[in-house]
DSSP file (Angstrom, degrees, kcal/mol; ACC not computed):
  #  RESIDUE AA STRUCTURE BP1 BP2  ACC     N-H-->O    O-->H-N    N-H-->O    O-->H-N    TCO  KAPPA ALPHA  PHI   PSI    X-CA   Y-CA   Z-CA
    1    1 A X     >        0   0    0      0, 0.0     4,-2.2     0, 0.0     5,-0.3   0.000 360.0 360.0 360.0 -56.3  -53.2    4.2   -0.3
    2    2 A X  H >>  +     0   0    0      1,-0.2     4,-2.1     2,-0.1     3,-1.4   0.895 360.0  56.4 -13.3 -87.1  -50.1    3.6   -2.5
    3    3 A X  H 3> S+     0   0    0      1,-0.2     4,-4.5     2,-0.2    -1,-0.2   0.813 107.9  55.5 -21.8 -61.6  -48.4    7.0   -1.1
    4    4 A X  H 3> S+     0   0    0      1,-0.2     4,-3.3     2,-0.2    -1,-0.2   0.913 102.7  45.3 -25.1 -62.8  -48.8    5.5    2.3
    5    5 A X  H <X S+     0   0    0     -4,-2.2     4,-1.7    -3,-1.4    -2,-0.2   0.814 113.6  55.8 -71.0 -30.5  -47.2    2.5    2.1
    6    6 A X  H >X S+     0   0    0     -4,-2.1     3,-1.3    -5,-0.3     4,-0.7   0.972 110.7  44.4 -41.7 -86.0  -44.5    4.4    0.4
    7    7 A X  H 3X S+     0   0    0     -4,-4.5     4,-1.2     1,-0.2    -2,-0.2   0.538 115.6  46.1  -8.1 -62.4  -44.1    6.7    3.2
    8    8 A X  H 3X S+     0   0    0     -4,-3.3     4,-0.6     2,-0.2    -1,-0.2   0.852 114.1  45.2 -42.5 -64.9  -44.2    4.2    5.5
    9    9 A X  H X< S+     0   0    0     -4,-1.7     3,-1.3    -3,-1.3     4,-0.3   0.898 120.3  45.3 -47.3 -77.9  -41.7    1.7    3.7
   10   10 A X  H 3X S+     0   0    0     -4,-0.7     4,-2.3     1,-0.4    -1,-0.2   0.436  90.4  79.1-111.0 -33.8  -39.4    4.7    3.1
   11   11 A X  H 3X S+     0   0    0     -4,-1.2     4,-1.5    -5,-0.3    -1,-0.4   0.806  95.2  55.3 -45.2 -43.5  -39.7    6.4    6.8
   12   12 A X  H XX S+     0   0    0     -3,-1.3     3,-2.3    -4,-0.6     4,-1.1   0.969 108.5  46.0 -90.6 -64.9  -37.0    3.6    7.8
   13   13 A X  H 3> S+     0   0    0      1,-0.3     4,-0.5    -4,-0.3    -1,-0.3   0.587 112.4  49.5 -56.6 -15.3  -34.4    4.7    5.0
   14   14 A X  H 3X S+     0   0    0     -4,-2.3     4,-0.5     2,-0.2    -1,-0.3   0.791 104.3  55.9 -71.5 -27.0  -34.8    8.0    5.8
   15   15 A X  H <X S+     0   0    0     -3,-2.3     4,-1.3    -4,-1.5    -2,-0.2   0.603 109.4  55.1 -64.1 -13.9  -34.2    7.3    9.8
   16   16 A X  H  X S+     0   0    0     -4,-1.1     4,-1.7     3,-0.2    -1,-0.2   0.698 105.0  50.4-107.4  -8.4  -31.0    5.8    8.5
   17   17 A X  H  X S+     0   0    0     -4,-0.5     4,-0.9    -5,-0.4     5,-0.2   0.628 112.3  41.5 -93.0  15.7  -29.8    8.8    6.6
   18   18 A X  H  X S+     0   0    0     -4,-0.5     4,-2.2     2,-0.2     5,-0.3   0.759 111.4  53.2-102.3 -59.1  -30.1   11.1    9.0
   19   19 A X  H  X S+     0   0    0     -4,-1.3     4,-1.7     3,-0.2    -3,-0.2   0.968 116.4  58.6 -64.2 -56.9  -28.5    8.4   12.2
   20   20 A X  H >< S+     0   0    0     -4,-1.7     3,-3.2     1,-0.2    -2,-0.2   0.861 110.6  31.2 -34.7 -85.4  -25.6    8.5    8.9
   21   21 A X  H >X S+     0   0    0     -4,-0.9     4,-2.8     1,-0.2     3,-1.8   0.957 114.1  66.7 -61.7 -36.9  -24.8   11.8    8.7
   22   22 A X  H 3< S+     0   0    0     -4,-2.2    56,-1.3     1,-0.3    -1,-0.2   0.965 103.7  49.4 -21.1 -50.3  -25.5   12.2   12.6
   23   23 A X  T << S+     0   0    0     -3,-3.2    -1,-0.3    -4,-1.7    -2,-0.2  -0.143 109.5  46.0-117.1  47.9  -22.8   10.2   12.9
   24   24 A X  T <4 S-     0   0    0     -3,-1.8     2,-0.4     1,-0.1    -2,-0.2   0.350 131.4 -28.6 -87.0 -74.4  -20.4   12.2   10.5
   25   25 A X  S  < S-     0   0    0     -4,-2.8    51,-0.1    -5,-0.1    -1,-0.1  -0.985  78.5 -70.9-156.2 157.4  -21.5   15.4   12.1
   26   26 A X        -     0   0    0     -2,-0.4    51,-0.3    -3,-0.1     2,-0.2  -0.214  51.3-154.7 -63.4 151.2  -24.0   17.0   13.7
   27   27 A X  B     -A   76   0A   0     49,-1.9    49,-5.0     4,-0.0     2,-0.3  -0.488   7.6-161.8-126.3 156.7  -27.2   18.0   11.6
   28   28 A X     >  -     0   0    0     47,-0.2     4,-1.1    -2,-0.2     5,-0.2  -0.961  31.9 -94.8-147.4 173.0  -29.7   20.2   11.6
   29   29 A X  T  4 S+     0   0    0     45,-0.3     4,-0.4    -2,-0.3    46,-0.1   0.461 105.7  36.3 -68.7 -22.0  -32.7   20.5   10.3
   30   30 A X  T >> S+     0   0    0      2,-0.2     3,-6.6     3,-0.1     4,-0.7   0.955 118.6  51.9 -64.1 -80.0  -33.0   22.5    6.9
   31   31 A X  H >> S+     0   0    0      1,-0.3     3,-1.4     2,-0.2     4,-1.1   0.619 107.0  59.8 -40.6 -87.9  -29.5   21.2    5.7
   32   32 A X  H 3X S+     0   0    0     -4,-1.1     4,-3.4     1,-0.4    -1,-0.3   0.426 106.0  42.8   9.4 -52.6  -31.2   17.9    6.5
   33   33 A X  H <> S+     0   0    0     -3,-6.6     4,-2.4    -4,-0.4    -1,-0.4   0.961 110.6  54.9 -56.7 -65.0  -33.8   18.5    4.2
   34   34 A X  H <X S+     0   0    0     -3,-1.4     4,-0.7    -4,-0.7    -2,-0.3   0.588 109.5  49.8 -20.1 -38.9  -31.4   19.7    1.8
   35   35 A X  H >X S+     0   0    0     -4,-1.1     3,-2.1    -5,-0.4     4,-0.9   0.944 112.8  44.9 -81.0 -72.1  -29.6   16.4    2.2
   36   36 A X  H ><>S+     0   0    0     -4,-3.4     5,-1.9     1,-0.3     3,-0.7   0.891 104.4  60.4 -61.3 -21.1  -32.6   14.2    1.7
   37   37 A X  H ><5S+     0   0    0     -4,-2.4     3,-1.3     1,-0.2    -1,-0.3   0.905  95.2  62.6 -65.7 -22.5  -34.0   16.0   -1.2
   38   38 A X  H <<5S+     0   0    0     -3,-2.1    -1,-0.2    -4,-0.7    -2,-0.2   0.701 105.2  50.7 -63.7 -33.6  -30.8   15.2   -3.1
   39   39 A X  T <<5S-     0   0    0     -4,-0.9    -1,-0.2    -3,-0.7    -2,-0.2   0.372 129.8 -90.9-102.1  15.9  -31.8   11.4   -2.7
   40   40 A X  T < 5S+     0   0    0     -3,-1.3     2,-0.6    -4,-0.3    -3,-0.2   0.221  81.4 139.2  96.6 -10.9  -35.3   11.8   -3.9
   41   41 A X      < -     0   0    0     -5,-1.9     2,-0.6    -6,-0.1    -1,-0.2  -0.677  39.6-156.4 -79.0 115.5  -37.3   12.6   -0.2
   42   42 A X        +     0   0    0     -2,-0.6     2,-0.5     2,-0.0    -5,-0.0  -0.720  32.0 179.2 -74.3 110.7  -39.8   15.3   -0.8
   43   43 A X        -     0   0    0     -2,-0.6     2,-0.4     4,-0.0     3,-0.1  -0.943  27.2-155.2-150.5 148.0  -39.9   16.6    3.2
   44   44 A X    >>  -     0   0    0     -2,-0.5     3,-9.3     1,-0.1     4,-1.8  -0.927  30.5-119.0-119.3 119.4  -41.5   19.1    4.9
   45   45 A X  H 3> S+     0   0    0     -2,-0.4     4,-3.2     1,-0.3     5,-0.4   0.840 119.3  56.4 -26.0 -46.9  -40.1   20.6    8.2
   46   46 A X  H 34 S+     0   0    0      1,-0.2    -1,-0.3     2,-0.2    -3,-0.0   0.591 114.2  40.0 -73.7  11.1  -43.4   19.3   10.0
   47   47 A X  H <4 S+     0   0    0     -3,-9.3    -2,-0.2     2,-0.1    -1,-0.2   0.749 117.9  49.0-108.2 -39.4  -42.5   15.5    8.6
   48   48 A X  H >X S+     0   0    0     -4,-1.8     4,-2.3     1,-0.3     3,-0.7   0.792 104.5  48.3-102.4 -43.1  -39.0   15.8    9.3
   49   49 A X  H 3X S+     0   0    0     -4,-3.2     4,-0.8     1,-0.3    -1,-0.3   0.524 108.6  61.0 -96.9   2.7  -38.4   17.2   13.2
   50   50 A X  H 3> S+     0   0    0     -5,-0.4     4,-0.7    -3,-0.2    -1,-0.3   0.560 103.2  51.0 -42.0 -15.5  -41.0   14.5   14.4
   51   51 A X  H X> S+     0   0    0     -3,-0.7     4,-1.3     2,-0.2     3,-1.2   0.845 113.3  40.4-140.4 -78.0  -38.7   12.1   13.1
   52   52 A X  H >X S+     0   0    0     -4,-2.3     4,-2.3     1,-0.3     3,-0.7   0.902 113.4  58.0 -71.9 -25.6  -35.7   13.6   14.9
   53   53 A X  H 3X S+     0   0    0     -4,-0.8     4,-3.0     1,-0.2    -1,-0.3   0.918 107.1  45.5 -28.8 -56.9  -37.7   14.1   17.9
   54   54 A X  H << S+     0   0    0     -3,-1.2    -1,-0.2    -4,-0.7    -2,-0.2   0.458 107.2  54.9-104.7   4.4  -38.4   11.1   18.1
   55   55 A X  H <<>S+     0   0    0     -4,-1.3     5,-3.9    -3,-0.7     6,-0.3   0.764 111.5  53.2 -56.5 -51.6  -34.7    9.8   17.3
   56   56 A X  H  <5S+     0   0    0     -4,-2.3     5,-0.3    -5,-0.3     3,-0.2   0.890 104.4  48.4 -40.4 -70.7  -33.8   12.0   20.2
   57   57 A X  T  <5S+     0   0    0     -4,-3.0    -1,-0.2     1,-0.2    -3,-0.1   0.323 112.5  53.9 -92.7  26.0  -36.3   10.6   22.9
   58   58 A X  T   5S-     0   0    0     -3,-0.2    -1,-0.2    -5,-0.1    -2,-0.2   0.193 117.7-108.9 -86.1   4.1  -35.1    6.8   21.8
   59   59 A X  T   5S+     0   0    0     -3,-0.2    23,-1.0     2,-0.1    22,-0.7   0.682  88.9 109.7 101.0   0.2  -31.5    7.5   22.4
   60   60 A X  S   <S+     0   0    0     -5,-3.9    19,-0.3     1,-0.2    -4,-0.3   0.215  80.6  24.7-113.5  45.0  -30.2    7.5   19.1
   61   61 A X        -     0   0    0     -6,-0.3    17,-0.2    -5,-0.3    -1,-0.2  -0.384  63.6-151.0-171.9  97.4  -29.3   11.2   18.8
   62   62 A X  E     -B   77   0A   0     15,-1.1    15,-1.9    -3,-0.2     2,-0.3  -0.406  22.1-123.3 -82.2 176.7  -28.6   13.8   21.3
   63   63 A X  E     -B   76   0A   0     13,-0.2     2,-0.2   -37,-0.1    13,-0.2  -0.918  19.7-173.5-150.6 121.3  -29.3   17.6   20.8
   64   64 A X  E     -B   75   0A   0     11,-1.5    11,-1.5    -2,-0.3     2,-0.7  -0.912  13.7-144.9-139.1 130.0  -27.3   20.4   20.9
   65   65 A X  E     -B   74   0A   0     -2,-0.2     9,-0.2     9,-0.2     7,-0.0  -0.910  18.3-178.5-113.6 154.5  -28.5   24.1   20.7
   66   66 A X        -     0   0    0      7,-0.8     2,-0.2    -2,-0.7     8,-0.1  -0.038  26.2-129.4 -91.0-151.5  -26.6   26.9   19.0
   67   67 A X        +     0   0    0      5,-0.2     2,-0.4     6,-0.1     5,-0.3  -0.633  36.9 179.6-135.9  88.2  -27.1   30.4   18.6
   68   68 A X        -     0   0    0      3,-1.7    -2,-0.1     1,-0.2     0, 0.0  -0.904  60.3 -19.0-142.4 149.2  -26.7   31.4   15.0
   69   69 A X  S    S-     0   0    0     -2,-0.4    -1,-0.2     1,-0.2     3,-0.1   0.813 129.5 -54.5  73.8  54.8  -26.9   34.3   13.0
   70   70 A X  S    S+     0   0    0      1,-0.2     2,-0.3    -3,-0.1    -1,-0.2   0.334 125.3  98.4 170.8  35.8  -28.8   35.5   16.2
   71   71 A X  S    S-     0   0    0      2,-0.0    -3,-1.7     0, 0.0     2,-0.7  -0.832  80.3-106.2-112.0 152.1  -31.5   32.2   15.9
   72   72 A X        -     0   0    0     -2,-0.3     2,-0.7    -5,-0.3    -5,-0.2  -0.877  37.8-172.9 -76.0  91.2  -31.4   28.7   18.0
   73   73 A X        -     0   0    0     -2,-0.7    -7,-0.8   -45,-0.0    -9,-0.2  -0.716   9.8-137.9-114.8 107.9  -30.4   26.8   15.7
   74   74 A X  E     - B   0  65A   0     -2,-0.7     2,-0.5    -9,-0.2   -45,-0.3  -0.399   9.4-159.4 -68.0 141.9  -30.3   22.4   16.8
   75   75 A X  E     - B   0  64A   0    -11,-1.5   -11,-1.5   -47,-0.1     2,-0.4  -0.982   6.4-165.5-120.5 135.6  -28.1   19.9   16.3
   76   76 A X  E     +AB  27  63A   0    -49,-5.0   -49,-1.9    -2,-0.5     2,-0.3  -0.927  13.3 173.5-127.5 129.4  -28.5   16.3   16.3
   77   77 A X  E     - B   0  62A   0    -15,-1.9   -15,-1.1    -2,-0.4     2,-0.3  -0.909  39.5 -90.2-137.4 169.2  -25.5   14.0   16.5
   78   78 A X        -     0   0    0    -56,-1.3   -17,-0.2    -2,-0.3     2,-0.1  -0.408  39.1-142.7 -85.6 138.5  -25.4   10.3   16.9
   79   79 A X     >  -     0   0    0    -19,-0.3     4,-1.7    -2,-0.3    -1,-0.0  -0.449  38.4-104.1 -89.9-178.6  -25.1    8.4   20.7
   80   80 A X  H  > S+     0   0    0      2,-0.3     4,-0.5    -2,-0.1    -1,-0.1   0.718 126.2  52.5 -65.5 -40.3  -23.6    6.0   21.2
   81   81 A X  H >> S+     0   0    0    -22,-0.7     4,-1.7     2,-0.2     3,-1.5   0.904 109.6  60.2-127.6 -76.3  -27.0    3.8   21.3
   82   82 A X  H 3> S+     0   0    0    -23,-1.0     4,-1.6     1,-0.3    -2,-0.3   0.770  98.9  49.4 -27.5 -71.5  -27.4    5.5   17.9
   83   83 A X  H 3X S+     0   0    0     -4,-1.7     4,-1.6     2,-0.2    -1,-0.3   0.588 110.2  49.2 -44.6 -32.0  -24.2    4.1   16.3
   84   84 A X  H <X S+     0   0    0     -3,-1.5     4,-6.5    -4,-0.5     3,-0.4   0.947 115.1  49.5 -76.1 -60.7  -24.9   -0.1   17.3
   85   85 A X  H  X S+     0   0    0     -4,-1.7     4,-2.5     1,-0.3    -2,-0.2   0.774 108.1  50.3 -40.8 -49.0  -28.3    0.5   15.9
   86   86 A X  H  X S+     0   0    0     -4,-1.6     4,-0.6    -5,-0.3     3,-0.3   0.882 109.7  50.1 -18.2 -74.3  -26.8    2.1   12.7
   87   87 A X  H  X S+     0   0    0     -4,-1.6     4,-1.3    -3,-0.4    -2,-0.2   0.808 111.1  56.3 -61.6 -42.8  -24.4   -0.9   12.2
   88   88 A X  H  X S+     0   0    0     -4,-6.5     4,-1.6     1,-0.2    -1,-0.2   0.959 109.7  39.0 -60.0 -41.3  -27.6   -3.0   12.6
   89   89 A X  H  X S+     0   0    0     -4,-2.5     4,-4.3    -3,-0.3    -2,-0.3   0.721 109.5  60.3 -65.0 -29.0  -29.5   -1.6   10.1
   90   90 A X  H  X S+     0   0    0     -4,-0.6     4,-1.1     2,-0.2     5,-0.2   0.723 108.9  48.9 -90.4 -15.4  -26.5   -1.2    7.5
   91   91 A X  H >X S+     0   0    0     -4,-1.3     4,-2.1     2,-0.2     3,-0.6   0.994 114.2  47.2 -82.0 -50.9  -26.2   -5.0    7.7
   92   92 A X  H 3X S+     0   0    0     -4,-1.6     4,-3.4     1,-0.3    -2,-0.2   0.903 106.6  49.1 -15.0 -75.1  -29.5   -5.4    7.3
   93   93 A X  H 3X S+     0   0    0     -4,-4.3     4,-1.7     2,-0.2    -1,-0.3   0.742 111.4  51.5 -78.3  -0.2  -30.1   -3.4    4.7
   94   94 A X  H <X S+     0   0    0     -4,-1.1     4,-1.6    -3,-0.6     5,-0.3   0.882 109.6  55.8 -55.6 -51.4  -26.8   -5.1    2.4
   95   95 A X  H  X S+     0   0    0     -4,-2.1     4,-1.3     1,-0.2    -2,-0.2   0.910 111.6  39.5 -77.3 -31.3  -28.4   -8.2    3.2
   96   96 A X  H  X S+     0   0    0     -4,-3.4     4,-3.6     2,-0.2     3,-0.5   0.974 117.4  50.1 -64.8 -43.2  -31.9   -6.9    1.5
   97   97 A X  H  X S+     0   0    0     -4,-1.7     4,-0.6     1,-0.3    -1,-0.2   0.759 105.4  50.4 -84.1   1.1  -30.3   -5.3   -1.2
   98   98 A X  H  < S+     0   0    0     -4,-1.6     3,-0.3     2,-0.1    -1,-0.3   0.767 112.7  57.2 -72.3 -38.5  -28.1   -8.3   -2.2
   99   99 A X  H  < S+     0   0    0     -4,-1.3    -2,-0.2    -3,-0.5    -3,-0.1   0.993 114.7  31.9 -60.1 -61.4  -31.7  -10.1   -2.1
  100  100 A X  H  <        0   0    0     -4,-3.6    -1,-0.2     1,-0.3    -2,-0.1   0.404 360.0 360.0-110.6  22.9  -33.4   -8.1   -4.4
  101  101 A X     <        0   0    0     -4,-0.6    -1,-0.3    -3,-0.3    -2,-0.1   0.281 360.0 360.0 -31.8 360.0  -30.7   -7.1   -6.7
């Protein structure tokens, strides 16, 4: 039950490092992984593209496909929609962690 509530709890700071580097440059999913594992996030492709999916069909990341090294390879960058939301959350979260410093 613990693990859950982690998850849960933890699901929003991972939706804000992904709309962050979104909005540096477009992402894709392995590197993505790559990224969050560096910050402690354990993720598994099937945890991780629901997530951006579902970034995607709210508006705060559009989707780009490539072709490389002869694969389709997606990219997610930040909308516009994406970026206010960002700024909301980054205020947010300064004001929690100034709380519970």
């Amino acid at each position: 039950m613990q693990d859950r509530i982690l998850r849960r709890l933890f699901l929003g700071f991972i939706q804000i490092h992904i709309l962050h580097h979104a909005g540096k440059s477009p992402v894709y999913g392995s590197w993505m992984i790559s990224e969050l594992k560096t910050h402690g996030y354990e993720m598994s492709p099937g945890t991780l593209y629901p997530i951006l999916h579902s970034l995607e069909a709210s508006g705060l990341l559009e989707k780009e496909e490539q072709v490389v090294g002869g694969k389709v390879r997606k990219y997610y960058s930040l909308t516009e929609s994406g970026r206010i939301i960002l700024e909301e959350a980054r205020k947010k979260a300064f004001e929690l962690f100034r709380e519970i410093k």
